[in-house]
C-alpha positions in Angstrom: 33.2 73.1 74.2 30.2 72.0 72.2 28.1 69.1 73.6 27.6 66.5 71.7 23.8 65.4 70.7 22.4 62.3 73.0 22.0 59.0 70.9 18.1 58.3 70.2 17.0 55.4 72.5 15.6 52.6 70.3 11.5 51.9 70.3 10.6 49.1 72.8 10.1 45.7 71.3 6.5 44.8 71.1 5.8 41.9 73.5 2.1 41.2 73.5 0.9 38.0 72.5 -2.9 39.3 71.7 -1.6 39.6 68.0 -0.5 36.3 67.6 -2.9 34.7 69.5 -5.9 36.0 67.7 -4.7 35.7 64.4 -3.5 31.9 65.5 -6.8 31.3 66.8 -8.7 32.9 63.7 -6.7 30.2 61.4 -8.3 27.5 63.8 -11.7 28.8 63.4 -11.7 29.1 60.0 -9.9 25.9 59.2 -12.8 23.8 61.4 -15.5 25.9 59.5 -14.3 24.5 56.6 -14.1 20.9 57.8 -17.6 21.2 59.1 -18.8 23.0 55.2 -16.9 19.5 53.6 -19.0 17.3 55.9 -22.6 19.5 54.6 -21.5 19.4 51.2 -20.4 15.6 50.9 -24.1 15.1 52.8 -25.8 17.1 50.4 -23.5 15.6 47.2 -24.3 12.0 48.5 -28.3 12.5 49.4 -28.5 14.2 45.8 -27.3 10.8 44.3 -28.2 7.9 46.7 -31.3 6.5 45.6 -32.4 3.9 48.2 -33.5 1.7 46.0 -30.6 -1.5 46.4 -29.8 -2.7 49.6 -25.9 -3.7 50.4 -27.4 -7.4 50.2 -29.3 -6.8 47.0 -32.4 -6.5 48.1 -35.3 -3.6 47.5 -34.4 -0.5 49.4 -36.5 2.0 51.8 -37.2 4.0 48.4 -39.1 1.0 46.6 -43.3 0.7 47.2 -43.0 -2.3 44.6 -40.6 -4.3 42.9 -41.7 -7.6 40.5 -39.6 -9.7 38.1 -39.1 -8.8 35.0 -41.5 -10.3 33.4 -43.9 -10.1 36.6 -46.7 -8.4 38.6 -47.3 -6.8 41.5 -49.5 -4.1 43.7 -48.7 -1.2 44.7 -50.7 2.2 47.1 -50.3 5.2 45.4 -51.1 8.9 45.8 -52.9 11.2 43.3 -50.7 13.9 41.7 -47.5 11.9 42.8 -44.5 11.2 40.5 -43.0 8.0 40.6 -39.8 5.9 38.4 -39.4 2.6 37.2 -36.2 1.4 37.7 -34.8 -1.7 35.9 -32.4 -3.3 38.1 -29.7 -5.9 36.8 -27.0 -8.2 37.4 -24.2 -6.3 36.7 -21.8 -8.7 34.8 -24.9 -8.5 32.8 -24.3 -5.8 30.4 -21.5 -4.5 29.2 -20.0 -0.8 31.0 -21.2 1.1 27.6 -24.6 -0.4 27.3 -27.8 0.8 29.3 -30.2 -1.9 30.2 -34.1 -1.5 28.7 -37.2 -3.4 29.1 -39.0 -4.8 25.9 -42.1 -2.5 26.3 -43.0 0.2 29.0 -44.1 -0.8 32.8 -48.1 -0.6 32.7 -50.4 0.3 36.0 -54.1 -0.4 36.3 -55.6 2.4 38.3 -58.6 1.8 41.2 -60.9 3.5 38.2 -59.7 0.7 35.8 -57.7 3.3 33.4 -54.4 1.8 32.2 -51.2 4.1 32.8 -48.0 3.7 31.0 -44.8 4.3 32.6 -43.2 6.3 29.3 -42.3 9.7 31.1 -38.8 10.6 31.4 -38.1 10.8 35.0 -36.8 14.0 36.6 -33.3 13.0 37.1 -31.9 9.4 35.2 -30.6 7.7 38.0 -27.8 5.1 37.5 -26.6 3.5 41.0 -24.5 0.0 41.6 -24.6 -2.2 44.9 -22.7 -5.6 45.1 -23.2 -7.1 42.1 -26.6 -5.4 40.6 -26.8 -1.7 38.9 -30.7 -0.2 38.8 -31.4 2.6 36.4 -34.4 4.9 35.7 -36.4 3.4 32.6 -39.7 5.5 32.9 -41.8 7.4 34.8 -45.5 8.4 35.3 -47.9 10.4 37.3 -50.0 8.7 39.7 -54.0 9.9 38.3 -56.0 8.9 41.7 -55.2 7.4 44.5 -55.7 3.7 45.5 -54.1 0.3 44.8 -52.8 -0.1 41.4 -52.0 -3.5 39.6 -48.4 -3.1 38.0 -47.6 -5.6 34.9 -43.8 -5.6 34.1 -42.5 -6.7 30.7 -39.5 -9.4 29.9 -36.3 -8.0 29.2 -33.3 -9.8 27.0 -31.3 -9.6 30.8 -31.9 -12.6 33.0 -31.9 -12.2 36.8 -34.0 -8.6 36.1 -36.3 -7.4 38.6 -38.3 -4.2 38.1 -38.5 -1.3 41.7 -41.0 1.2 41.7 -39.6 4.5 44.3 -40.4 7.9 44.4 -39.1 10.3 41.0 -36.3 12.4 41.7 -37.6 16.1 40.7 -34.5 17.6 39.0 -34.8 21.2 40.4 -33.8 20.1 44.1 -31.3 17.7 42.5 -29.8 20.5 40.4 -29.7 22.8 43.6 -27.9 19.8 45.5 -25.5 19.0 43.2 -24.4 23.1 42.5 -24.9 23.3 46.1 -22.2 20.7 46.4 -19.9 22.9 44.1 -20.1 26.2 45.7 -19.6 24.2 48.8 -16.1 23.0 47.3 -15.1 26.5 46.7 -15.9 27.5 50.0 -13.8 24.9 51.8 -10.8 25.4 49.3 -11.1 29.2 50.1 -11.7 28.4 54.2 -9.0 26.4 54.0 -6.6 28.1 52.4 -6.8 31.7 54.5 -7.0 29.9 57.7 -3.8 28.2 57.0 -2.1 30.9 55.9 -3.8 32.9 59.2 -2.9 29.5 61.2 0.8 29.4 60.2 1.4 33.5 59.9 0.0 33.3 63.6 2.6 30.5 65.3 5.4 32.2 63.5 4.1 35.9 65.0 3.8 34.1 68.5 7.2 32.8 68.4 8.7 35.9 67.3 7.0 37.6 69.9 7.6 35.3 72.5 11.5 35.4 71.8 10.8 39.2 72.5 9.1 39.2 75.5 12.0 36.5 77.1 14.7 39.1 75.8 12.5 41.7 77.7 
């Protein structure tokens, strides 16, 4: 009498959690370094385009040295080499959403030397921000020539209520860098985000699976 060939015994179950757990815990990481990559890259976005020149209250921002009435006068300390921007800033049920605001003539400065600059430069990056009920926008730009007090004149505009801020230009290569910056930063958290859920979710379902294994252990 032949005997018969014993039945393979089945592979034990796998019951470790260290699976599970890191693969759970690698979704976690990954989803908070994306959170903390949307904070940088709305930072970055919004310091690109905030230009400090309006106050909530309508007032001159930290970015202005000098603001006068359009038309008006004022004094302002500049630095030699320096950029700076004229901005026009307007009430803004003033003009219309499709119109851009202008002064009659270009801002003129009266250097320490007593040369006359005009503010007819294109500024790095044309700025166009609203606060309450005013909007400012870049009308021209210059380059400081020494440095000293300077005597600014402002021109009349066809706007009433304008007021003219002198701030700092915006170079545009920093800008540009912010604002693609801002973009790839996007990607990045979409990507982050994505993989870690998928590790986050694949890892709960592994830990329950294994957990049901290790209670019918």
């Amino acid at each position: 009498m032949s005997a018969h060939p014993s039945s393979p015994v089945p592979a034990p179950r796998r019951t470790s959690l260290a699976g599970p757990v890191t693969l759970t815990v690698t979704g976690v990481v990954l989803l908070v370094v994306a959170l903390v990559l949307a904070v940088v890259a709305a930072a970055g976005f919004v310091g690109a385009v905030r230009s400090d020149v309006l106050t909530r209250d309508g007032r001159p921002g930290s970015a202005v040295l000098a603001s006068a009435d359009a038309p008006g006068a004022a004094r302002v300390d500049l630095t030699a080499g320096e950029r700076y921007a004229v901005y026009l800033v307007v009430p803004r049920d003033a003009v219309r959403d499709d119109e851009r605001p202008d002064l009659d003539e270009d801002v003129l400065l009266l250097a320490p030397s007593g040369a006359v600059i005009e503010a007819d430069d294109s500024p790095g990056v044309n700025m166009e921000s609203g606060v309450g009920g005013l909007v400012a926008v870049t009308v021209g730009a210059f380059t400081a020539t020494e440095t000293g007090t300077y005597d600014m004149a402002v021109p009349p505009t066809d706007v009433p209520g304008a007021w003219v801020a002198l701030a700092p230009d915006k170079p545009f290569g920093p800008f540009f860098g912010a604002i693609w910056g801002t973009v790839l930063g996007v990607f990045g958290v979409l990507g982050l985000s994505a993989v870690g859920f998928g590790a986050l979710v694949g890892g709960i379902v592994w830990w329950v699976v294994r957990a049901r294994a290790r209670r019918s252990a």
